[in-house]
Steps between C-alpha positions, in 0.01 A plus 500: 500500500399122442704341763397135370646585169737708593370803240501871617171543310170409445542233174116578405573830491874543362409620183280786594714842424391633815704163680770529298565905512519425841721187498732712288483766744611277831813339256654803505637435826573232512597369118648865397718659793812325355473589165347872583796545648773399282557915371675574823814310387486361136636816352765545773621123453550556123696755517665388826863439308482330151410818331494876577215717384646715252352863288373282209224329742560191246552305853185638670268429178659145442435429873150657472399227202659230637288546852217570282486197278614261711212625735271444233639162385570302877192608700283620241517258221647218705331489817192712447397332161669106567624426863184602660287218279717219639323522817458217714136481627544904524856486662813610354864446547746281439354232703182518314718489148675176660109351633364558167801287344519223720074411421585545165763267484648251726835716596400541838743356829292538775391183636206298631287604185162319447264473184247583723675879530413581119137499655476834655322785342767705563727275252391632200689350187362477141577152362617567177455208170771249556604559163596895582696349770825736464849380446627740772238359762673132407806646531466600824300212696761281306838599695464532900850716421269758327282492816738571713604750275195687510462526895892658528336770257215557718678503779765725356209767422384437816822523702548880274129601661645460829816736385304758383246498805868528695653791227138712449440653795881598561477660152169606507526727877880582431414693166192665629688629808784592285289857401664595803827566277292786308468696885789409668896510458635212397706484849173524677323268294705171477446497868181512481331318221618153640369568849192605370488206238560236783264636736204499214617150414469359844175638590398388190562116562421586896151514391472229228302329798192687501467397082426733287081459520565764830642778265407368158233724427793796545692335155277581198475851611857535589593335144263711335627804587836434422399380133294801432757709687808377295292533148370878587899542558575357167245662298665850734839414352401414178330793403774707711796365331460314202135487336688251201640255766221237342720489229746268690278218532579419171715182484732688273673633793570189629708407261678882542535437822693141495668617175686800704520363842577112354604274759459776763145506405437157514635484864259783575183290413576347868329825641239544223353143578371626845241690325352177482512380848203397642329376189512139632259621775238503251494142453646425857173660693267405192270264756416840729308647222414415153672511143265810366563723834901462473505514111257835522728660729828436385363586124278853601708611792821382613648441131424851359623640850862338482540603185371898546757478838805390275417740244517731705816410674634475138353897402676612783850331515547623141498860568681437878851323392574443835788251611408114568504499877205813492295303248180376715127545449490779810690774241224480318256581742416884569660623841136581597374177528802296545476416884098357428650309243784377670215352784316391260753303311616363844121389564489329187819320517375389839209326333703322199724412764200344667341292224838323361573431896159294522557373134802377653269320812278366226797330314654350787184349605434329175842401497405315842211328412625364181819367721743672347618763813508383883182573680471843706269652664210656279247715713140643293523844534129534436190248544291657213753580229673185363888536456620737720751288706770615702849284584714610805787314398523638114385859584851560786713355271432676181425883794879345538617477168336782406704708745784331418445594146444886580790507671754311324387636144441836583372652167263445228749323217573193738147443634348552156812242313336266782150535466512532072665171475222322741266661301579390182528171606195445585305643188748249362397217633153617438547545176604137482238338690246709282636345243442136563132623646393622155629191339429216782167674657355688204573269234594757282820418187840478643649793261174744697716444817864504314429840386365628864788361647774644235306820439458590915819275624786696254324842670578324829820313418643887388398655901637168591859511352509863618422446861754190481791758389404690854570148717801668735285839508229352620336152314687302732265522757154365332738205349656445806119458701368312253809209510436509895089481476518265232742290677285445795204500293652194256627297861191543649293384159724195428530388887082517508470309168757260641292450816165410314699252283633318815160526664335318201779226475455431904107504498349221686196281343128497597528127634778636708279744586173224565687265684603711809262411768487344880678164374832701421456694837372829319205689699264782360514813714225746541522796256593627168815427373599743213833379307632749299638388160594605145384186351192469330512109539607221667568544916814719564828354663453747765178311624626143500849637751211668691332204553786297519672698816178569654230194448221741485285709263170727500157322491477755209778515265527729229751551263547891425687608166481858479662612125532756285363501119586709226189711509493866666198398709330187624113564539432377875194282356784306345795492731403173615541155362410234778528136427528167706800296641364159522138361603262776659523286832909586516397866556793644284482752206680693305491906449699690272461902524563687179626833537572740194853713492318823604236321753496599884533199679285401805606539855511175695154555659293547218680245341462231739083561573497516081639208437285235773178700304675407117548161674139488642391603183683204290352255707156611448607483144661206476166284717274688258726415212485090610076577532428595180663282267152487352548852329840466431629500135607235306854622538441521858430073507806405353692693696307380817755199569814799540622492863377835685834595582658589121216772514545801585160776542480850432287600805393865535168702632264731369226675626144493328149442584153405328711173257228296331456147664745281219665686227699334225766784373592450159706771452785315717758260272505204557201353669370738752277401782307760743313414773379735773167552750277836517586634787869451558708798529827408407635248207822306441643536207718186391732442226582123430878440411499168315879312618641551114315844481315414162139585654371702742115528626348794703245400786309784674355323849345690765611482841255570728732648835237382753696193708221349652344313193418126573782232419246345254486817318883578493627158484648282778855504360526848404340603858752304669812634267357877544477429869852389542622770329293795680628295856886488338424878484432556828805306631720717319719549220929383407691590222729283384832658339766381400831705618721394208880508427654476163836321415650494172575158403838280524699570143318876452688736362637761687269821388222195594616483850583840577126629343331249704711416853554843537307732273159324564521450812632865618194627310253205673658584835493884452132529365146410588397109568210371381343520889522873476426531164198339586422687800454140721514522867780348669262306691333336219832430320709153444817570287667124345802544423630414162839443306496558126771368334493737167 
C-alpha cells in the first residue's frame, strides 16, 4: 500500500500477472461478498407472491434467463467493460464520476476554488481542441439550475448507498440463517431465526472498531469457498436434475416467461434484480486495488460461479414443484452437507455485510469533506492501509436500523422490495453520470453516450418500475431514507455555500489590515496566531471582530484555509500553497491546505510543527527569490513590480543527495529555474502561482537545515524573519475560530427559515465543531463568535 497516493499496490509493478492474480485474489473479500451472496434469496424473492412455480417450469427457466442476462449485461458489460474506465486517479464511485465532471466542466458548487488547484498532478484532464468543445458541456456550465441539478443526483445515489449499507446486512444474515427452516419446525424456527439474526448483526457492528485490516486476511478465503462451494453445488444439481437446464439462458424464455405471467411477471423482476446487488462495489472500492485485478476476477471466477449456482437452483426447482414459501437455495443442497453450508453461507454473508458497511463509512466521509453532510467523527482504522475508516456515530445508527429492519420486516420479500429499489437506483444514477463522463471527459460523440445511456438505462428503468410497484411491501423504506439524508444533506450544503458567500461580501482590506498598529492602541502579542478561514483572499470578518473586541493579535499571524478539491488525493509535496499578507516586515502570511475527498487529514500536532517548517521554508524562498533576480526569466522581470501578497507558493520537500552545483531544468513549462549546493540533503520544491494563474515557474533551492550559518550568508532580513518565527514557536500556538450562527434573512421564505433557523442549526449544534474536528486543545483555542445573516 502507497499511503501517499493512496494505492493498495505497487504502481511500477501493477501490471505484472503475478501483482494482479494476487490483487484479484484479496478483492474477493472485500469487492465480492455482496454479490457472492445474492443466491441465498434472489430465487426465494421472485417467487415470493407475484407468481407460483408451476409443472411447466416456464417460470423457473424465464427467471433463470432473466438472472442470467441481466448478470451478463449490468456488471459484466456495464461495469466490468465501461464503469471501471471512468476512474478518477484509480478511484471509483459516484464521487469520482461527479470529480471527473466538475474538472471537465465548470458545474461544480463547492466554493473557494483557485486556478492555482488545476495544478496538481493528481488533476489530470485532457484539454480537448476548442473547436470539439461539446454542446452538452455548454449546456451544462451555461445554467447554474443544471448544476444544481446534477449534485441532487449525486446525492440521491449517494443517499441510496447509505440505504443499502442499512438493508444488506439485514438481508444478507437473515437469509443465510434462514437454512434453519430446512432442520427445524416452523414453530421452532420463527423463534429462532430473528434472535439469532440480531445477535450476528450486533456483534457484527460491535466490532466495526477494530477495522477490518485485524480480520481481513480471513475474507478472500471465506469468499472463496463459498464461490467454489456454491458452483460445485450447481454443477451437482445440474447434472442431477436437469443436464439441458443451459437451454434456458436463451432470451427466448424471457419473453415465455412475461408472456404467461404478464403483469405478474413484471412485478416479479423486483426479486430478480438482487442478483445484481453488489455490482456497484466494483467501482465503489476500485481505489483498493486496480482495474485488471477486479475485472479478472469478476470475469474468470465470480461471473461463471453465479451463474453455475443459479443453474443449478434452476435444474433442481424444475423437478421439485414445491410451494412458494419452501422455495430457497437450502432445498437444493444435499442433507449431507447442508449444516457446513448453512455456516458457510452465514460466514460469507458476514463479510458482504462487512464491505457495504465500510463502503457506507467511505461515502459518508466524502460526503463530509466535500460539505455536503455534518461533520462526525472519522477514526483510521489502520496506519498502513489507506481507507479503512471507522465512524461511531453512523455505524449505531445504521446496528439500529438494521435491527429495526429485522424485526419489523421479518422475511425476505420486504427486506429484498427495500434493498432492490436502493439498488437500482444507484446503477441509475451511475448510468447517468457515465453518461456525461464519456461525452464531457472522453470527448467522445454525443449519440456514443445516448446509446449507453438508452441501451443500459431501459434495462434499469424496467427493475426500477418493478421495485416501485412493491413501495407499501417494502420500497418505502430506501425512499423514505433517502428524502431524510438528502434533506439534511441539501440544508447543510446550501447553509455552507451561504456562509462562504457572506464571508466574501464582509472581508476586510489589506490597508485595513496595514494600518492596525500602536497609534490605534493595537499591540503584537508573543506567539502564533492561526485564524482559521474558508477564504482564499482578502482577511476574514472573523479577524477584524477579533481584533476589534480584543486589541491584540500574534507577533505571527497566519491565515489557515484548509479545503477540499475535487481530486481523490492531494500529494503532501503539494498540499501547501504559502503566500504573503503585506510587506515581509508585517510578519503575516497566508496558508491554504489542500486536502483531496479520500485524504486522511493531519492531527493538530503534526499539523502545527508542519506548517512553521512550510512557513520557514517560504521565507527562505521568497529572500532567495528577491537574490537572484539575476537568473530570473524575462517573464519573471515584468512581473517583479506584483505585490508579494497576490502570490501564493507551492512549498513542499523532497529528499535527495549528490544535485550538481546550478542546474537549469528544461523539462519544466514555463521558465524553470534550479538551483541547489552538493552536499545538501534535502530540497524545496516550489511551485510559483502567478495572481491571474496564466504562468507558473518551478524553483528547486536547497535548504541547508544547519541554523548557525552567518547573517551575511543567510541574509539579515530573512535571519531576523526566521528568528521571529522559530521564537513565536516557542511561545506557543492560538487558533482562531470562529463559532458561527446562521439566520435566515428578513423577507425569506418560510422553507428558507425553517432549513436554516432550525434545520442548520440543530445539525451545527448536534455535530462536530471545527475545534474538534480539528483536534485543537482547549487551551490553545479562541472561538469569535459570528452571526450570518443567510
Amino acid at each position: 500500500m502507497d499511503p501517499e497516493n493512496g494505492k493498495c499496490w505497487d504502481t511500477s509493478k501493477k501490471n505484472s500477472w503475478k501483482t494482479i492474480l494476487l490483487l484479484a485474489y484479496q478483492s474477493l473479500g472485500v469487492v465480492y461478498g455482496d454479490l457472492s451472496i445474492s443466491p441465498l434469496y434472489v430465487y426465494k424473492s421472485t417467487f415470493a407472491e407475484d407468481i407460483q412455480h408451476s409443472e411447466t417450469n416456464e417460470e423457473i427457466f424465464g427467471a433463470l434467463s432473466f438472472v442470467f442476462w441481466t448478470l451478463t449485461l449490468v456488471p459484466l458489460f456495464k461495469y466490468v467493460f465501461v464503469v471501471l474506465r471512468a476512474d478518477d486517479n484509480g478511484e471509483g464511485g459516484t464521487f469520482a464520476l461527479y470529480s471527473l465532471i466538475c474538472r471537465h466542466a465548470k458545474v461544480s458548487l463547492l466554493p473557494n476554488r483557485q486556478i492555482a488547484d488545476e495544478a496538481l498532478s493528481t488533476y489530470i484532464m485532457e484539454q480537448p481542441p476548442e473547436r470539439n468543445s461539446s454542446r452538452v458541456k455548454k449546456l451544462l456550465e451555461k445554467y447554474k439550475a443544471l448544476h444544481t441539478a446534477l449534485l441532487i443526483v449525486v446525492l440521491l445515489g449517494t443517499c441510496m448507498v447509505i440505504g443499502d449499507g442499512l438493508l444488506t446486512p439485514a438481508i444478507s444474515v437473515f437469509s443465510a440463517v434462514s437454512g434453519l427452516e430446512v432442520s427445524m419446525s416452523k414453530k421452532h424456527h420463527q423463534y429462532a431465526v430473528i434472535p439469532i439474526t440480531c445477535f450476528i448483526l450486533v456483534c457484527l457492528f460491535a466490532l466495526q472498531h477494530y477495522g477490518t485490516h485485524r480480520v481481513g486476511f480471513l475474507f478472500a478465503p471465506i469468499v472463496l469457498t463459498w464461490l467454489l462451494c456454491i458452483s460445485t453445488l450447481g454443477l451437482y444439481n445440474i447434472f442431477k436434475w436437469n443436464p439441458h437446464v443451459y437451454k434456458a439462458l436463451s432470451p427466448y424464455y424471457m419473453f415465455r416467461f412475461l408472456q404467461k405471467t404478464r403483469i405478474s411477471g413484471w412485478m416479479s423482476l423486483g426479486g430478480i434484480l438482487l442478483c445484481i446487488t453488489g455490482s456497484e462495489a466494483m467501482f465503489a472500492d476500485l481505489g483498493h486495488f486496480s482495474y485488471a485485478a477486479i475485472q479478472t476476477a469478476f470475469t474468470f471466477l465470480v461471473y461463471p460461479a453465479l451463474i453455475l449456482a443459479y443453474m443449478g437452483q434452476a435444474a433442481y426447482l424444475s423437478y421439485h414443484h414445491h410451494p412458494s414459501h419452501e422455495i430457497s437455495f437450502y432445498v437444493s443442497v444435499p442433507d449431507k452437507v447442508r449444516w457446513p453450508v448453512l455456516v458457510l453461507a452465514i460466514l460469507a454473508s458476514v463479510v458482504g455485510s462487512q464491505a457495504i458497511i465500510s463502503g457506507t463509512f467511505s461515502i459518508i466521509n466524502q460526503s463530509q469533506s466535500l460539505g455536503c453532510f455534518p461533520r462526525v467523527k472519522v477514526v483510521h482504522t489502520s496506519d498502513k492501509i489507506h481507507g479503512q475508516i471507522y465512524i461511531p456515530e453512523i455505524n449505531w445508527i445504521l446496528m439500529i436500523l438494521c435491527i429495526a429492519v429485522t424485526i419489523g420486516f421479518r422475511d425476505t420479500k420486504h427486506m429484498g422490495n427495500a434493498s432492490g429499489l436502493a439498488v437500482m437506483t444507484v446503477m441509475l444514477v451511475t448510468t447517468c453520470l457515465t453518461s456525461l463522463v464519456i461525452i464531457v471527459c472522453w470527448h467522445k460523440p454525443p449519440i456514443i453516450a445516448l446509446c449507453f445511456l438508452l441501451f443500459f438505462g431501459s434495462v434499469e428503468l424496467l427493475y426500477f418500475s418493478a421495485s416501485l410497484t412493491k413501495f407499501r411491501e417494502g420500497a418505502w423504506l430506501p425512499i423514505l431514507l433517502a428524502l431524510f439524508l438528502m434533506t439534511i444533506m441539501l440544508v447543510w450544503h446550501y447553509a455552507t455555500i451561504k456562509k462562504y458567500e457572506f464571508d466574501l461580501h464582509n472581508k476586510v482590506s489589506l490597508e485595513w489590515l496595514l494600518a492596525l498598529g500602536p497609534s490605534l492602541g493595537i499591540a503584537r502579542v508573543p506567539g502564533i496566531g492561526l485564524v482559521f478561514t474558508d477564504l482564499t483572499s482578502g482577511i476574514p470578518a472573523n479577524f477584524s471582530r477579533f481584533v476589534t473586541n480584543l486589541p491584540a493579535f500574534h507577533r505571527i499571524l497566519v491565515f489557515v484555509c484548509i479545503k477540499s478539491v475535487p481530486v481523490p488525493h492531494v500529494p503532501s509535496a503539494e498540499r501547501y500553497l504559502v503566500g504573503r499578507v503585506g510587506p515581509a516586515n508585517h510578519r503575516s502570511y497566508r496558508c491554504i491546505v489542500r486536502y483531496g475527498y479520500r485524504d486522511v487529514h493531519q492531527d493538530v500536532d503534526s499539523f502545527e510543527s508542519e506548517l512553521v517548517q512550510k512557513l520557514a521554508d517560504f521565507i527562505r524562498y521568497d529572500w532567495y527569490r528577491s537574490r537572484v533576480s539575476n537568473i530570473s526569466t524575462e517573464d519573471d522581470a515584468s512581473n517583479s513590480n506584483e505585490s508579494a501578497s497576490h502570490r501564493l507558493t507551492v512549498i513542499g520537500t523532497i529528499g535527495f543527495s549528490g544535485i550538481p552545483p546550478y542546474e537549469v531544468e528544461d523539462t519544466v513549462q514555463p521558465a524553470s529555474v534550479s538551483v541547489g549546493f552538493p552536499t545538501v540533503e534535502s530540497v524545496a520544491d516550489v511551485i510559483e502561482m502567478e495572481p491571474m494563474g496564466v504562468a507558473q515557474r518551478r524553483v528547486r533551492f536547497a535548504i541547508d537545515d544547519d541554523e548557525n550559518e552567518t547573517k551575511s550568508e543567510m541574509g539579515v532580513e530573512m535571519q531576523e524573519e526566521l528568528e521571529d518565527l522559530y521564537a513565536a514557536q516557542q511561545a506557543g500556538t492560538a487558533f482562531v475560530l470562529g463559532h458561527s450562527h446562521v439566520r435566515a434573512k428578513q423577507g425569506s421564505s418560510l422553507i428558507k427559515r425553517m432549513a436554516v433557523n432550525y434545520g442548520y442549526n440543530f445539525l451545527r449544534r448536534n455535530c462536530r465543531g471545527p475545534d474538534v474536528a480539528l483536534k485543537v486543545p482547549p487551551v490553545s483555542l479562541l472561538e469569535v463568535g459570528m452571526v450570518y445573516v443567510v
